[in-house]
C-alpha positions as CSV (number, residue, x, y, z in Angstrom):
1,X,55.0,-214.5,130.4
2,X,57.6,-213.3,127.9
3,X,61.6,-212.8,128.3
4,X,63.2,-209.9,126.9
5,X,66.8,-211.3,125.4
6,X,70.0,-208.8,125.5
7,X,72.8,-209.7,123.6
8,X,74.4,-206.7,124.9
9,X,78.0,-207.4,123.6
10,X,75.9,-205.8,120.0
11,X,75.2,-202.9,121.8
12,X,77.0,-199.8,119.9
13,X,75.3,-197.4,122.6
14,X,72.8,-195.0,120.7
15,X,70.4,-195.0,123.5
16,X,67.0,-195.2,121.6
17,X,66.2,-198.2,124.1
18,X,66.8,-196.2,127.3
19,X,65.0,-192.7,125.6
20,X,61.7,-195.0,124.2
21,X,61.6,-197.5,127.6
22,X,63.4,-196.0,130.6
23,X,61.8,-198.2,133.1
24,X,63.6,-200.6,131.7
25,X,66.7,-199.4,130.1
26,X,69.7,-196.9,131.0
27,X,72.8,-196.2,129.2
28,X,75.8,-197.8,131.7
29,X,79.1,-196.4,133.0
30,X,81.0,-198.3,129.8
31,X,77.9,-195.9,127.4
32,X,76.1,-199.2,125.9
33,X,72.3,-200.1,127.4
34,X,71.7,-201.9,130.8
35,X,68.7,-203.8,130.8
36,X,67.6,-203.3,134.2
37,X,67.5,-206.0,136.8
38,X,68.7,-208.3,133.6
39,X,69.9,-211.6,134.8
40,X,73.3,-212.6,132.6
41,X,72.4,-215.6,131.1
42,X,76.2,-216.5,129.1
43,X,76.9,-213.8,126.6
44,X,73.3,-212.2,127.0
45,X,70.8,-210.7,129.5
46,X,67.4,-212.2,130.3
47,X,64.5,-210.6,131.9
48,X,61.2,-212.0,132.5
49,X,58.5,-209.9,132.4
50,X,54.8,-210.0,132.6
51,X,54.3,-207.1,130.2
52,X,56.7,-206.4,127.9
53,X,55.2,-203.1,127.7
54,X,57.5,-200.5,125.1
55,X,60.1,-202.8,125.1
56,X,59.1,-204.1,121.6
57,X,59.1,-200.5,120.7
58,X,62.3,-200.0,121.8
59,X,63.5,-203.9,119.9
60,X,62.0,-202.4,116.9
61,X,63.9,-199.5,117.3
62,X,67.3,-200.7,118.2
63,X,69.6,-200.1,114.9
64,X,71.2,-203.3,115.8
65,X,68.6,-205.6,116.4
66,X,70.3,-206.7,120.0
67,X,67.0,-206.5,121.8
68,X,64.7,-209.5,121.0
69,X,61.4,-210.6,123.2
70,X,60.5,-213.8,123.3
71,X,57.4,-216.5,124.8
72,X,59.3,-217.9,127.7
């Protein structure tokens, strides 16, 4: 199992995460990502997942390096 890791106070809102993984991701109400069903974990969200699936597309691609996947 892996966790994907959201330190979503980074988050400057380009989106990239949400157009590359949208099962995933979508751009909230204040225009930075939500990772979806993301459990707030102190100042980050947590997701465990079975398959990461594009989500290490979408860390790769993140122009702040906020999104991180991890072993759990």
């Amino acid at each position: 199992m892996k966790k994907i890791v959201f330190e979503r106070d980074k988050c400057i809102g380009c989106g990239t995460c949400s157009v590359i993984c949208p099962g995933f991701w979508e751009v909230g109400d204040d225009e930075r990502a939500v990772l979806k069903e993301g459990v707030q974990n102190g100042d980050v969200f947590e997701k465990q997942v079975d398959d990461v699936e594009c989500n290490i597309e979408a860390s790769q691609s993140c122009p702040v390096q906020c999104i991180h996947i991890n072993d759990n």
